[in-house]
N, C-alpha and C positions, 0 to 999 in steps of 0.2 A: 277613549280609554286605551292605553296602550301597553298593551299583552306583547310579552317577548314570545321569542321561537319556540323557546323550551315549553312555555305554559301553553303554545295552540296544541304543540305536539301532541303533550301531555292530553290536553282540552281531545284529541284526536282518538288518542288509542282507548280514552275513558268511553267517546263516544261507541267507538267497533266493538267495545266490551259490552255496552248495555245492547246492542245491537245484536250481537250474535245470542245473547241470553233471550231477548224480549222479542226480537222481531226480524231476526236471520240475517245473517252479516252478509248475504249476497245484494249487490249494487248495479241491476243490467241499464244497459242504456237504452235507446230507439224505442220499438215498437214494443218489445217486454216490458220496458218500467211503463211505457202509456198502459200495456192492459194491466200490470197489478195494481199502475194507480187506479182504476176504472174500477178493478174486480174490488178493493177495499172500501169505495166509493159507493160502489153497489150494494156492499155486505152493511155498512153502516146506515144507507138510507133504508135499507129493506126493515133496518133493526127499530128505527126512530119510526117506521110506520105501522111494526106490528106491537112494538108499546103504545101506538097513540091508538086516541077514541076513534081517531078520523075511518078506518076500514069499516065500524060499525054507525057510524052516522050515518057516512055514506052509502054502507050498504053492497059494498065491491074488496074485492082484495083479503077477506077475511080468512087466517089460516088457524086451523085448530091446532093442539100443540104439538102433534106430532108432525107434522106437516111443518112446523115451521124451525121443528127441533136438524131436519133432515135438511131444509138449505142451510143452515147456520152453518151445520155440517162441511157443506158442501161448499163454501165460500170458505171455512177454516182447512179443510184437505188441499185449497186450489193456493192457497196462499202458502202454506206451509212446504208443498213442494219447489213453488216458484221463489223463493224467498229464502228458506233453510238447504243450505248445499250439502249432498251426501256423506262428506268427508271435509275434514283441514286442508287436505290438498285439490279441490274440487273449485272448479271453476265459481270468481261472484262476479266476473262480470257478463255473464252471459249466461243463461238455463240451457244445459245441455236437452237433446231430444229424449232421451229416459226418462226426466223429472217431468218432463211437457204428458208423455205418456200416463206416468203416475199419475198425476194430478189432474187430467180426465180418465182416469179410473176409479179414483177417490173420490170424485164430484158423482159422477157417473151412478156409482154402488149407492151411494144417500139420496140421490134426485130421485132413484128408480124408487123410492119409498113413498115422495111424493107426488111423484106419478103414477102410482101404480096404488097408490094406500085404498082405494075402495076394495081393490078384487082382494089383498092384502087383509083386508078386515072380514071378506066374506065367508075367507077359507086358514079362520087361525086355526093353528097347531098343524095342516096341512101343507107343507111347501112342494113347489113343483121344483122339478130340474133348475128352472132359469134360477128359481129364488133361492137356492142353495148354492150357486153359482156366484149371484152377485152376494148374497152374505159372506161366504170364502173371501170371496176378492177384495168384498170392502175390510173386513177383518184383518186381513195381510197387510193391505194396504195403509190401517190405518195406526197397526205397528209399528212398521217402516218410519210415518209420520210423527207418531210419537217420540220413535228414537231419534229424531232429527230435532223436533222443533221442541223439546222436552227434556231429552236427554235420555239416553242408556237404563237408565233406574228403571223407571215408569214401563218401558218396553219389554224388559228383560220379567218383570214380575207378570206384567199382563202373558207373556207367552209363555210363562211359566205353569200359570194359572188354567190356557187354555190344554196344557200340555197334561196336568192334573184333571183334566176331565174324561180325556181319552185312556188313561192311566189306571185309573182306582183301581178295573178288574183285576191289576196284576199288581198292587201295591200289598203291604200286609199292616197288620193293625190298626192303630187308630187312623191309617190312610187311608184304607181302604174304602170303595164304595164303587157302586151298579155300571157304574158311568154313562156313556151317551153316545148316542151312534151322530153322526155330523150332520142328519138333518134338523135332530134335535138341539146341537148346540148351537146350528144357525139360525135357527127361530130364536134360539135364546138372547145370543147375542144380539143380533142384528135385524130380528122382522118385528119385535116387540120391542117394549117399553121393561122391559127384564135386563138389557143388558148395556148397550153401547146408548141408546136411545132413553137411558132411564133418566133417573131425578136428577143427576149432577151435571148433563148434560143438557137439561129442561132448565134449569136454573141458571145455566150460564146466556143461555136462548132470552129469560123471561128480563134477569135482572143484573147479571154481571156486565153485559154489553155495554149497557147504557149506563151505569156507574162508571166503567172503565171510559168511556165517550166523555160524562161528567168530568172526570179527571184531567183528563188531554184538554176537554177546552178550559177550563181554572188552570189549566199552565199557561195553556196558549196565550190567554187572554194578559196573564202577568202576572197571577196569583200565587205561584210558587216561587217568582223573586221579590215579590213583597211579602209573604211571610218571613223568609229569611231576613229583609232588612230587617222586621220587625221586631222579630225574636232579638237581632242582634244592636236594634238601638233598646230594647228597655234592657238588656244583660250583660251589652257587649263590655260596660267598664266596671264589672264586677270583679273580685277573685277568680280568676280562670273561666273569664266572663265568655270569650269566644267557644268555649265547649259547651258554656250553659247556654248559649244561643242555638249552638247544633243540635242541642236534647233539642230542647222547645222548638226549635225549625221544623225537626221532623217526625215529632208528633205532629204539628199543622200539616204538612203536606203529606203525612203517611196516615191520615184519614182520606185522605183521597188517593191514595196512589196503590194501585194494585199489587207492586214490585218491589220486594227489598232492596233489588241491585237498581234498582232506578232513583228511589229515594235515596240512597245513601249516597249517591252521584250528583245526584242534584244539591243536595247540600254541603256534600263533603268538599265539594270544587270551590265552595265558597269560605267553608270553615275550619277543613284539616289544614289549608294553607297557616291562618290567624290562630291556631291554636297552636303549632310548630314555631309560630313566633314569638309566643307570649311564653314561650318554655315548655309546655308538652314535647316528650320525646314522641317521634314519627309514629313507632307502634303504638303508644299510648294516645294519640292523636285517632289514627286510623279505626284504632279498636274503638276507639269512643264514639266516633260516626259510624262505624257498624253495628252496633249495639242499637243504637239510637235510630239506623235505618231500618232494622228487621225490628222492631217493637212497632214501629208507625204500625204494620196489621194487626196490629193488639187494639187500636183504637179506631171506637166508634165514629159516624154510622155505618163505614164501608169493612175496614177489618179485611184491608186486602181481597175483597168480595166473600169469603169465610161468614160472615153474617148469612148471608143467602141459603147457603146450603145447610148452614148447624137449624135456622132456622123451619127447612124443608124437613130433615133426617130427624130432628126434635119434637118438631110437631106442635109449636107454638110462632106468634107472630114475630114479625122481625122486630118490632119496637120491643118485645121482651127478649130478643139475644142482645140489642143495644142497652138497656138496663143490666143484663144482669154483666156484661161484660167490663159496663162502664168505672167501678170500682177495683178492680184489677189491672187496668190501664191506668190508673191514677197511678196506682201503688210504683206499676214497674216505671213510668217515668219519673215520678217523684224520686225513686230510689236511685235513679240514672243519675238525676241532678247530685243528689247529693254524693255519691261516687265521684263523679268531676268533681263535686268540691274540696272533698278528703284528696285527691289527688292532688288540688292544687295549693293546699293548707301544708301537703309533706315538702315538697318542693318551693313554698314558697311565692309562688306564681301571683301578678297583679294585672289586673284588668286593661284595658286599649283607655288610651286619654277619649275625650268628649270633645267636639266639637264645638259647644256649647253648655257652659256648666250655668246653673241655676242655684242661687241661693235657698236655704234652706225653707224657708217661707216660703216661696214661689213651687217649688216642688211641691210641698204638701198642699197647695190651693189646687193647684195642677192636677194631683194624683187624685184628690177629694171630689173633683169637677171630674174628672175621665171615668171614677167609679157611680158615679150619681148619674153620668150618661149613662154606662151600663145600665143601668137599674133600670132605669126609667125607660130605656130602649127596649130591657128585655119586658117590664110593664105593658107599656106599649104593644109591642110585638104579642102576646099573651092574649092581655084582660084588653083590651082594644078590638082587637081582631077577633077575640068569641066572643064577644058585646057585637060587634059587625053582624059575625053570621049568626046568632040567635038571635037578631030583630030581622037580618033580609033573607037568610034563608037561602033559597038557591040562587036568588039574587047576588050575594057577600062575594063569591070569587070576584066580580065585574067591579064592586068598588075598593075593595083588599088589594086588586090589580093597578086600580088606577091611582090608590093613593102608595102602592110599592115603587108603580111611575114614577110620579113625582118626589119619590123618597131618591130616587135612584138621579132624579136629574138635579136636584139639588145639593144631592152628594159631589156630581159631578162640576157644578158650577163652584162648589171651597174648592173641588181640589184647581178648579181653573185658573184663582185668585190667587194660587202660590205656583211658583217653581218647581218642576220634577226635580227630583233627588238625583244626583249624579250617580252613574253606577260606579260604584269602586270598585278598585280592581285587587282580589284580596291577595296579589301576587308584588303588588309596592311594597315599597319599602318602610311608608307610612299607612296606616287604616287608621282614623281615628270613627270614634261613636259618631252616628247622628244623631239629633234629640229626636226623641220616641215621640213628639208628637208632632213635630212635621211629617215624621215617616206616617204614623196611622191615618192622615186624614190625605193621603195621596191614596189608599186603597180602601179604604170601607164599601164604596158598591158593588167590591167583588164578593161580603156577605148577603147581598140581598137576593143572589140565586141559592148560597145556601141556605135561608130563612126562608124560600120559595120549598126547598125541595123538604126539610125537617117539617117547617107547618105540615104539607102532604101526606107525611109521611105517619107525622103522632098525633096531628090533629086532626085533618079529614079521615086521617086512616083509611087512602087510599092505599091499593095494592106497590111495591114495591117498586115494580116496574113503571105506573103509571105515573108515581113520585119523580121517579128519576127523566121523563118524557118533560114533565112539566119543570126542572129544574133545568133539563137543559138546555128546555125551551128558551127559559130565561135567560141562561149562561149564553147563546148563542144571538141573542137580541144583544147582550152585555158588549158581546167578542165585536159585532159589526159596527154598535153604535159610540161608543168611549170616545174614541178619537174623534168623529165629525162634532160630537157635542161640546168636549172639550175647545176641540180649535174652534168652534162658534162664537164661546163664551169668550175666549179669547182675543176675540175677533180678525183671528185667522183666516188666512184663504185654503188651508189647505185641508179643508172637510173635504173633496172629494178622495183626494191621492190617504186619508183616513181612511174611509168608507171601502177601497180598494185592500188597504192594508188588510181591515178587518175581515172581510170578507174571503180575501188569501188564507190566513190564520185558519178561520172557521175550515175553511176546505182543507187544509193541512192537518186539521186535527180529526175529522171524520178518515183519513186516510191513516191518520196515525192510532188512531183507535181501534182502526183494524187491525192493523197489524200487530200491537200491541195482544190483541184477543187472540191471535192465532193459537198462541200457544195457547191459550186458556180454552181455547175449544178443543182442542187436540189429547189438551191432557183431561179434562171432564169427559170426552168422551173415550178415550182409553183408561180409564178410571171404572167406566162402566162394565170393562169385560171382568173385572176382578168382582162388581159386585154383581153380576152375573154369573161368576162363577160358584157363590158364595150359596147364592139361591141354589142354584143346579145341585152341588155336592154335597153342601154341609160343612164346609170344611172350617167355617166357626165353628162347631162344636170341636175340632182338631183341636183349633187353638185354642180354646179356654180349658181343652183337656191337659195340653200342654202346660200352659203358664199356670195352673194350680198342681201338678205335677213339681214342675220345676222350684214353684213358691212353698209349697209343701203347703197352702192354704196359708198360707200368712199374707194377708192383706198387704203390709209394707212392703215385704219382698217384691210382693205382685207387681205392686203400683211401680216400685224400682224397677222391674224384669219391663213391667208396658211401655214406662219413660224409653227407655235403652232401645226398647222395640221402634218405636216410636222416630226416634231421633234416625235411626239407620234406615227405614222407609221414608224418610224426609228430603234424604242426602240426593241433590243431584235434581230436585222436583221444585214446582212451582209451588206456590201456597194451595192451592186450588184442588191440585192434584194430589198433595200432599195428605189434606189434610181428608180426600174423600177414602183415600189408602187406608188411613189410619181408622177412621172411623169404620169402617166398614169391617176391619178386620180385628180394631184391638177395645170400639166402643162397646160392642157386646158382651167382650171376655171383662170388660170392668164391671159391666150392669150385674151380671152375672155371680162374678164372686164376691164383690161387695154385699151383693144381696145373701149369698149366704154365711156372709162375716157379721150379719148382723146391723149391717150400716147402711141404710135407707140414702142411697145417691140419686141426685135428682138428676135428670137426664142429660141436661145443659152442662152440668157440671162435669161429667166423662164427657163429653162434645169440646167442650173447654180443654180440658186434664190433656187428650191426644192434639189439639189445635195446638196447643202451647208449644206442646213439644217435637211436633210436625215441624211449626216454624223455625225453632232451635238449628234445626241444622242449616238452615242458611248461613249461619255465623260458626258452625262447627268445624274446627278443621278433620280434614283435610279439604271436602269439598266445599267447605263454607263459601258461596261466592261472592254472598255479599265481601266476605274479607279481602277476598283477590281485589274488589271493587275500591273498596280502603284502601289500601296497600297500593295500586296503581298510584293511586293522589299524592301519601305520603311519601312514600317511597320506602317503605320499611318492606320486610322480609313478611308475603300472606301469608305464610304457617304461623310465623309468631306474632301477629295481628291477628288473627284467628283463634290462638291459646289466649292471647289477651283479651279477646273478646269475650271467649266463653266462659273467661272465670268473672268480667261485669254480667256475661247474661246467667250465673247462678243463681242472682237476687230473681228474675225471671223464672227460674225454674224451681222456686220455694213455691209459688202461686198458684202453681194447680196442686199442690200437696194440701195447702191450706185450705182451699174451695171444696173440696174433696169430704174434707172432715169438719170444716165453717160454712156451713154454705151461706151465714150471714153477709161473709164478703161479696157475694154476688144477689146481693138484695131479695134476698128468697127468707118469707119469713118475716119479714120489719114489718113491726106493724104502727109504728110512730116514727114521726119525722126526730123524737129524742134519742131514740133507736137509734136510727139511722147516724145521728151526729154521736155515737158512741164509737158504733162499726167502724166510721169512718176514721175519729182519732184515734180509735188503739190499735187500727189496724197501719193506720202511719207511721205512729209511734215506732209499734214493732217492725215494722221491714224496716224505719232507720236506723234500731238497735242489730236488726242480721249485717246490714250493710257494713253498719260499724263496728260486728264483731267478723264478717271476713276481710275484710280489710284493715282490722289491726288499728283502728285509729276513731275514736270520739273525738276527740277535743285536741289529744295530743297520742302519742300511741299508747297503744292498750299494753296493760299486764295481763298473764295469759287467766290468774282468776278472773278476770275483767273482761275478757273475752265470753270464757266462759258465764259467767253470769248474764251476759251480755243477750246471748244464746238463751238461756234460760227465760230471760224476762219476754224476750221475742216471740217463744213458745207460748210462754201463757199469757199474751196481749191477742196472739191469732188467734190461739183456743183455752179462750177462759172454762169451759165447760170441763176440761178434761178433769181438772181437779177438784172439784165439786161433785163428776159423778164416782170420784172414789170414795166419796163419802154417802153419797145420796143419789140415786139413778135420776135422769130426767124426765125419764117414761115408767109408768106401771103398765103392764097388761092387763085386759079385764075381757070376757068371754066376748064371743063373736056376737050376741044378741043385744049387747051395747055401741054396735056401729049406728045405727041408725041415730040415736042420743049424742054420741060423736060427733056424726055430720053435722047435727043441727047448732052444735056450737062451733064448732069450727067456721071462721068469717071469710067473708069472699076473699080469692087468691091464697085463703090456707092449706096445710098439708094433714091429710092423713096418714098414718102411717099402721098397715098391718101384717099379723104375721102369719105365711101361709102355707101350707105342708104341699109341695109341688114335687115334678121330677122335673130332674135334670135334666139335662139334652141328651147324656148318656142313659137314660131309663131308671138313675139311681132318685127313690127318695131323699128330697132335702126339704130342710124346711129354712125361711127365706125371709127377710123382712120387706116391705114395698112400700113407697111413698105415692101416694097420687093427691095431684094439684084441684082442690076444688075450687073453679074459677068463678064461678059463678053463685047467684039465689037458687032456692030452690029447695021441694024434697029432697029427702036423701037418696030418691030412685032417681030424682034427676040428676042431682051434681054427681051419682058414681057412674050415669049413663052418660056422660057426658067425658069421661075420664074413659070408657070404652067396657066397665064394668057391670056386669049385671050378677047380684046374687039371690042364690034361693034357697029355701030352707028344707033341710031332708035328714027327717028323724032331729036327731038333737044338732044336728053337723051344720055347718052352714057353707055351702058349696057353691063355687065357682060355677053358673051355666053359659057363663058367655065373657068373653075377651076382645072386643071388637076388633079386625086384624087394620092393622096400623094406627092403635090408639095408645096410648100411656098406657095401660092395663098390659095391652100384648107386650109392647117394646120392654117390658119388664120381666115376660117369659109367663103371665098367668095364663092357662090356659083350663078350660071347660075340663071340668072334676077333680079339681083342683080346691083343697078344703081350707078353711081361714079357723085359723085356730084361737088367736085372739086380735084385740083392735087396743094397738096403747095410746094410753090418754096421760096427758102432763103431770105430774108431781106439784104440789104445791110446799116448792124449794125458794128459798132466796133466789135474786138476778145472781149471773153467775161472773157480773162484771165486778163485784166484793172481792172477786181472787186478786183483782189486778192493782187492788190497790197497795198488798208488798212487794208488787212487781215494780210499779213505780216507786215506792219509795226506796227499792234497791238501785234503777236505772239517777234519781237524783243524789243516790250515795255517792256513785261513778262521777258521775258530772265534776259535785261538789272537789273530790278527791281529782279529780283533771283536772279542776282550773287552776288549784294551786300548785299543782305538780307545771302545770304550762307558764303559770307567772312566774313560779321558783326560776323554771330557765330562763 
């Protein structure tokens, strides 16, 4: 392939860019790059042995979680100083003696946790000199690290935070409070599971590692340049077919990829070039791969590693943050595509020629046979595999295994029969298509590590972590074997200089997984001192005192005011860190006033609402980085790649408004698979009518009632319910002595919803509506003790005597003496999908009236 100067260059500064973002743009030579290769080497095998069974079959090596939260630690401080240089002007080719310092101070302050955790456990809430000492130290130090390997945001709030604890006694008003003398705040921070050590940094310890591990090796292995061919041979010669290959590219590889600016790099090197050729202007080019790069964390099962922790902080499994997210990510890619197409319909734009064209017959035998494979694969995969394991039981993994084998070697033997695909260079002056199914059958057994890790995940319903052990277990069998098998079947000599390759890779990718993590441990655990500080103060109550102040109790305001919040806590942060900020600080103030707006939000849904718009500011100018990222490629100006971006990620930012007040969109509530096929088309429909009323163009462009209308039908396709309860409410209330009759109808995974006379966090009377999830069979004392609730009857009242603390009852603000005033039960109304039928018949008036307005011209 031959790449001119310009394009390695370019190829050059793209790379220093994801570099200094992801994994510190310092490059030492000699005896320093040998120990960070070794120390990431070491952080990655430590990670693959405390997800495996192996410590406890064996009986050796076993670390309990805080013990194991403290090297992760320790490995993420040592790399971040060696690795992230102090300043722009600071030496990368060599670690000066201050960082070497750091960075056994940093190790040093988290080891001593687990070295010292028994006497630590003996005497909590007690610290001596020493242990106030190494809390201080590690605290500062692991500031410092933040603002290095993180960035300025993340550091400047956390010191803020810790500055706010010292502070209260002499703040006035709603600031004020007792505050904490520093033996106190170093316990808090730093000797317990309260602060630096708490869940977001358990989380990155149990299940981020080894997703981000997963990732690196499906690049390594070749997975992330075969998605790309492949998106771009079934799209490439469509209508502005190269930008529809770069949606579709990187949703595939931004399920697996931890990092905006790294997906939209990986793809955009491929696709901003082919879309500047086919007539996309540069910024429009650029902006389209950044869009398209920061939504990849929108989609399931990884979600930029954000699954893990909404999962933690929510308090249900990770296979239901995968469901309820999954139709939301449809929506924003689908609505991506279709934005490239309206762009390439205004200008005109046509598709890259084919390589090979196929008659019209041939394609549709083709397309019929490639979808009948699905089927039957996914069949297979399924009803096959739990027919396996409910005849052999614990037997099933050992034959599941061996006939995945021999799935995996026969994949490899078609692909042996044909010729690798030439890489093209999307810097020619020719690209044509390749046919979409030469390209599919040269990668399909890079599915078979992910059909290893999903089975684990929603069929055995193994724990998270132990999913991702055994996929990448697989993926790493995948990385070393490919080549020797191939060139066998080939009848090659060169399986072993294979074998060697593969094995390189593998090792390159545990080294680059560390690094990759660094910041992801840096920022979860400086993410902890804010929700340490949060416990210690109170200082959620500040801000939901604030933002219904500010909103004057109006829910939209609110939700406006938290977006806005939201977006500028974002700026400058990883996803990770982002999105522990937001939660932590603005998930409350929504549970909170929503709850007394009268609007029962289920928890996922605010976990959602702030994720969404956490990630937003990756594409936000000014800091947008992903944009600079774009904008390196195309060569267009990143502020107006950046504007351009965030007016594609508006369609994005409709999504948590709608889930908010539908929470059908996020599969809560469906209780039929016909349900669900309604959710699904109106809720497609309508984000293609928002799409195509801000951008001014259906068919042909819009008239501004067309617009408007446009708008209109959008709204009540997302929330058919609204106009219906102006007529008729959805819910009646009915006394408290009717819960129990309630529960019994209500079916597993449904909601109750009641209404409660609580106080505030400020001491004021309010009264509140609540949803709780009843997952299960059972009495009605079971499924509300299950939900964390327990009620008892006192006089005619019917009183709160228990909220279990960290269950859905609490996370909602119930708390013991606490009265339930009534329990609403459904109306018996029409479906409220009746509204949308002159919603559609308005959106076909539009049509009708486009198409002749577009043939007239």
């Amino acid at each position: 392939m031959r790449v001119d100067q310009s394009a390695t260059a370019s190829r050059a500064v793209l790379e220093e860019m994801v570099a200094e973002a992801d994994t510190g743009g310092r490059k030492p030579r000699g005896i320093t790059r040998v120990f960070i290769f070794w120390t990431a080497l070491a952080w990655s095998l430590f990670q693959i042995w405390y997800a495996s069974p192996l410590p406890f079959a064996l009986k050796t090596g076993v670390f309990n979680d805080f013990e194991a939260r403290a090297i992760h630690l320790a490995f993420a401080m040592t790399l971040a100083f060696l690795t992230f240089p102090r300043a722009k002007a600071s030496p990368r080719s060599y670690v000066p003696l201050y960082d070497w310092v750091l960075a056994a101070l940093g190790a040093a302050s988290a080891l001593y946790l687990f070295f010292f955790y028994r006497e630590l456990a003996q005497r909590p809430g007690l610290p001596t000199t020493t242990d106030i000492v190494i809390a201080v130290t590690g605290v500062l130090v692991l500031l410092e690290a933040a603002r290095r390997a993180v960035g300025p945001a993340l550091a400047a709030i956390a010191a803020l935070m810790l500055a706010y604890i010292f502070a209260g006694p002499w703040l006035g008003g709603l600031f004020a409070h007792r505050g904490a003398s520093i033996a106190r705040a170093a316990s808090q921070m730093w000797l317990t599971q309260e602060g630096v050590f708490g869940v977001a940094i358990g989380v990155s310890t149990s299940f981020i590692f080894l997703y981000v591990l997963f990732g690196t090796l499906l690049e390594k292995a070749g997975a992330g340049h075969y998605f790309i061919q492949l998106a771009y041979s079934l799209l490439g010669h469509y209508r502005g077919g190269p930008a529809k290959a770069g949606v579709v590219a990187s949703g595939m590889t931004g399920m697996i990829s931890g990092s905006s600016i790294a997906n939209t790099v990986t793809t955009g090197t491929f696709t901003i070039p082919l879309m500047k050729r086919v007539g996309y202007p540069a910024v429009k080019a650029g902006a389209i791969e950044c869009a398209a790069g920061v939504n990849g964390q929108l989609m399931p099962p990884v979600m930029g590693a954000a699954a893990f922790l909404i999962a933690e902080y929510v308090g249900i499994s990770y296979a239901e943050v995968v469901k309820h997210a999954f139709v939301p990510a449809l929506l924003t890619y689908g609505s991506l595509f279709y934005i490239v197409d309206i762009e390439a319909m205004k200008m005109g734009l046509a598709g890259a020629p084919r390589i090979r064209r196929h008659v019209f017959s041939q394609r549709l035998v083709k397309a019929l046979a490639t979808w009948s494979a699905l089927i039957i694969l996914a069949g297979i995969v399924y009803f096959v595999l739990s027919a396996v394991k409910a005849a052999l039981g614990d037997n099933a993994p050992w034959v599941i295994g061996t006939g995945l084998a021999a799935a995996y070697v026969g994949l490899l033997w078609n692909k042996a029969r044909h010729p690798d695909l030439p890489e093209d260079d999307p810097s020619s002056p020719t690209m044509a298509v390749p046919d979409f199914y030469e390209t599919a059958r040269t990668g399909l057994h890079y599915l078979i590590p992910v059909i290893v890790l999903i089975w684990c995940l929603l069929v055995e319903e193994m724990s998270p972590g132990l999913a991702a052990f055994w996929g990448t277990a697989t993926l790493a069998f995948v990385i070393l074997t490919q080549r020797p098998i191939v060139a066998f079947f080939r009848g090659e000599t060169a399986m072993a200089a294979g074998l060697r390759r593969g094995a390189r890779e593998f090792i390159e990718a545990l080294e680059a997984a560390a690094r990759n993590m660094t910041g992801v441990g840096i920022a979860t655990a400086a993410a902890g001192i804010i929700v340490g500080t949060v416990a210690l103060t109170g200082i959620g109550l500040v801000m939901t005192e604030i933002v219904e102040a500010v909103s004057g109790g109006n829910l939209v305001i609110m939700l406006l005011l938290t977006a806005g919040i939201c977006l500028v806590l974002g700026m400058g942060m990883p996803t990770t860190a982002s999105y522990v900020v937001v939660a932590t600080l603005m998930a409350p103030v929504l549970i909170e006033v929503a709850a007394q707006n009268d609007l029962a939000v289920p928890l996922v849904a605010v976990h959602l609402f702030v994720f969404y718009f956490g990630l937003m500011a990756d594409v936000t100018p000014p800091v947008g980085l992903a944009a600079y990222a774009a904008a390196a490629i195309s060569g267009a100006d990143p502020v107006k790649t950046g504007i351009q971006g965030f007016k594609y990620e508006i369609r994005t930012g409709l999504l948590p408004f709608i889930f908010i007040f539908n929470t059908e969109i996020l599969l809560i509530d469906i209780g039929s698979w016909w349900q669900f096929a309604m959710v699904l088309a109106f809720a497609t429909v309508g984000m293609a009518c928002f799409v195509a009323a801000t951008q001014s163009w259906l068919l042909t462009r819009n008239r501004l009632w067309e617009t408007l209308a446009l708008l209109l039908i959008c709204f009540t396709l997302f929330r058919p319910g609204f106009w219906l309860n102006l007529v008729e409410p959805a819910y009646e209330p009915k006394g408290p002595d009717a819960i129990a009759t309630q529960v019994n109808t209500i079916p597993k995974d449904g909601t109750l919803r009641l209404r409660v006379l609580s106080q505030s966090r400020a001491g004021d009377d309010v009264e509140k509506l609540v949803r709780l999830s009843l997952r299960s069979e059972g009495t009605p004392e079971q499924r509300l003790g299950e939900t964390g609730l327990i009620l008892a009857k006192q006089g005619d009242d019917m009183i709160v005597r228990s909220a279990k603390l960290g269950s859905e009852a609490a996370k909602y603000g119930l708390q013991p003496g606490d009265t339930v005033k009534s329990v609403l039960v459904p109306t018996d109304r029409p479906s409220s999908y009746w509204v949308t039928l002159p919603a559609l018949a308005l959106l076909g008036l539009i049509v009708g009236l486009q198409r002749r307005r577009r043939a007239a011209a």
